[in-house]
N, C-alpha and C positions, 0 to 999 in steps of 0.2 A: 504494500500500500504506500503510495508516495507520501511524501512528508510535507505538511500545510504550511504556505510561507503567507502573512499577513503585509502588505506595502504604500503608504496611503502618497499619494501622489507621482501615483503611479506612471502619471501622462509626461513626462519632459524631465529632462535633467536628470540627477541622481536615481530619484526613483523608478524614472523609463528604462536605466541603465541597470539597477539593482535587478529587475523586473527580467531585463533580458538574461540576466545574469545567470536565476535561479532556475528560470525557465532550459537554459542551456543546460545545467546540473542536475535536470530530473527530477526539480520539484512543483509539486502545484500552488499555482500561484493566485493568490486572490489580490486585486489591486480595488486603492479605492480612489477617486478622484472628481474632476468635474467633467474634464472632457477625456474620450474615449482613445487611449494609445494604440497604434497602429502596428497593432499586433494580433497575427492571428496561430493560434494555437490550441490545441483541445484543454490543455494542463491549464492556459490562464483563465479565470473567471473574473470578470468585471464588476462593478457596480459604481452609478455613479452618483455621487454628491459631492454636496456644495459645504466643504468645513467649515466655512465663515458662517453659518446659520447652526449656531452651537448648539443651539435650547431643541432644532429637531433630531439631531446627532442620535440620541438613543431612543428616538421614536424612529427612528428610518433606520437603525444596525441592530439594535438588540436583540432580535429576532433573529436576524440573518448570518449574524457571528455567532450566537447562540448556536446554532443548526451546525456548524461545523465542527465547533466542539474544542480541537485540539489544532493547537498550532506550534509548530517547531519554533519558530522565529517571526517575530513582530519589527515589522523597521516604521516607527513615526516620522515619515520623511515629511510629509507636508509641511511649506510653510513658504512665509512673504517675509521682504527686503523693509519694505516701506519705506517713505521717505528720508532718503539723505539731507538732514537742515541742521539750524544748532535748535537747541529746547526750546530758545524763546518765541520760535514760529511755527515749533511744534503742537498741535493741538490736542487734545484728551480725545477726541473723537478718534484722529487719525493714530494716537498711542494705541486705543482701543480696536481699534479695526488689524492692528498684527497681533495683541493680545489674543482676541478671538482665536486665531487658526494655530498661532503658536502653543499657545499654553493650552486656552480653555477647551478646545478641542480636543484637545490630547485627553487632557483630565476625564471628558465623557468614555472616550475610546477605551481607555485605561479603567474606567469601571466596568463596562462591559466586560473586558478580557478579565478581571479580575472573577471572573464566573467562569472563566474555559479553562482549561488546563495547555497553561502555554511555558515553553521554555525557557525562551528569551525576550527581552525587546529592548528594541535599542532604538532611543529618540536622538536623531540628527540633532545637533547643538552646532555647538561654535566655538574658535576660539574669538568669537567678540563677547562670548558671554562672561568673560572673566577681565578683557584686555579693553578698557572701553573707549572707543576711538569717537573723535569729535564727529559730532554728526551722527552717527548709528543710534541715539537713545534709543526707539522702537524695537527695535532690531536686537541689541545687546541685555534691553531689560526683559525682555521674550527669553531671549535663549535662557540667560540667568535662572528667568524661574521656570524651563524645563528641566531643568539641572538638578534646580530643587526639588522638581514637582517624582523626578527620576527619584531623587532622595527619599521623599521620603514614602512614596507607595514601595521602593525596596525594606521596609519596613512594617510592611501590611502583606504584602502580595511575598511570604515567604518561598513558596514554592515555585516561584521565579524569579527567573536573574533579571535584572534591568539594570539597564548603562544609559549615560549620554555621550553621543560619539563627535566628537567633530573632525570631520573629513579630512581638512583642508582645505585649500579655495582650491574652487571647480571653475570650468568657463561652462557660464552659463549665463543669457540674457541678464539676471542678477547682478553678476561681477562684471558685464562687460560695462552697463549702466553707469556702476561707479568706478570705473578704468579709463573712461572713454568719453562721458559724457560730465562727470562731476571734475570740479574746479578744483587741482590739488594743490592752490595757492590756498586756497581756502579749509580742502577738506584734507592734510597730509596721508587720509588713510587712501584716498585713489593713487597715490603717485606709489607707495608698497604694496596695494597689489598691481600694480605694473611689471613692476621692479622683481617680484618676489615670485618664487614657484606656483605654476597653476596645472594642474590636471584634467584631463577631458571627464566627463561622466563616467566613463567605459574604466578609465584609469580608477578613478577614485572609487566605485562599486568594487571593482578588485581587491584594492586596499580595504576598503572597508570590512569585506570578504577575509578577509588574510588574516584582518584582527582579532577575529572569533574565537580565534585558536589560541590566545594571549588571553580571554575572559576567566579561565577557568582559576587563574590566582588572584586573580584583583573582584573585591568587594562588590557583591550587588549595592549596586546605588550609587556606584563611583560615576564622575566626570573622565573622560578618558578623550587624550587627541591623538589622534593616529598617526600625528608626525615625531610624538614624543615618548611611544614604546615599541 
């Protein structure tokens, strides 16, 4: 019987890449997202929603991850950049609007699963969630409290391991945004990721992949970057 791999953002980037990843390795794969990855395969099954609509979250999944039951491995990939500004043009509206799909989103997901019997999961982080760079507030105070949020359901949810992973920088519409289009006179974090290593999707699934193997001594509930073990 194949082994159940859970992937929410599943349509682009990491999680398209994650997606193709497991699918090559012989497992099946359920993706969640908004729009439909252009994949066809028996092993992947879709469904699609909208994480930013948090409060239907476990009226549109509860049932439908219930049904499955067991999962090998959970990746929280989803999530938004939001805008690059300094705080004082930042809005609470627009803070809220990456809170939603970063954090609060997860939090529903993460109850649901907290009813199946799953392995692992590992929520996509950052290193901005620790390193806080001018401009990213949105962005860095999300990651941060997946970090936490990682923390401390690995203290509920014993029977499974949870991490939060940060990749590395990807090229992805994301990073090109602030490489290319943000002012690094103003924001010094666009001019190091210029400068500094980046990875395609395909690369960084790999790695991410490769880490798995390094979980089994380090703490459920750790913060973990995959360029630093």
């Amino acid at each position: 019987m194949k082994k159940n791999i859970l992937i929410t953002g599943c349509s682009s980037g990491l999680g398209l890449a994650l997606t193709n990843l497991y699918l090559q390795k012989g497992y099946k794969v359920f993706g969640l997202s908004r729009k439909k990855p252009p994949i066809e395969n028996k092993d992947f099954e879709f469904k699609q929603i909208d994480l930013s609509k948090t409060l239907k979250i476990k009226e549109l999944l509860e049932e439908y991850l219930l049904n499955i039951k067991e999962f090998e491995l959970v990746y929280l990939n989803a999530g938004i950049l939001g805008e690059i500004k300094t705080l004082d043009l930042l809005s609470l509206d627009e803070m809220k609007e990456v809170f939603e799909i970063n954090v609060f989103a997860n939090k529903e997901i993460l109850d649901i699963l907290a009813k199946c019997k799953v392995e692992k999961i590992l929520a996509i982080s950052s290193g901005a969630s620790i390193n806080g760079s001018k401009g990213w507030a949105s962005y860095s105070l999300s990651k941060a409290g997946i970090n936490m949020l990682i923390n401390l359901y690995a203290k509920e949810l014993i029977n499974t391991k949870l991490y939060a992973i940060a990749p590395g920088v990807i090229k992805t519409p994301m990073t090109d945004y602030i490489r290319f289009e943000i002012d690094e006179e103003i924001f010094p974090s666009a001019k190091r990721l210029k400068e500094g290593e980046i990875q395609t999707p395909k690369e960084a699934a790999q790695r991410v992949d490769k880490t798995l193997e390094k979980l089994e001594t380090i703490p459920s509930g750790s913060f973990i970057d995959v360029r630093k073990i």
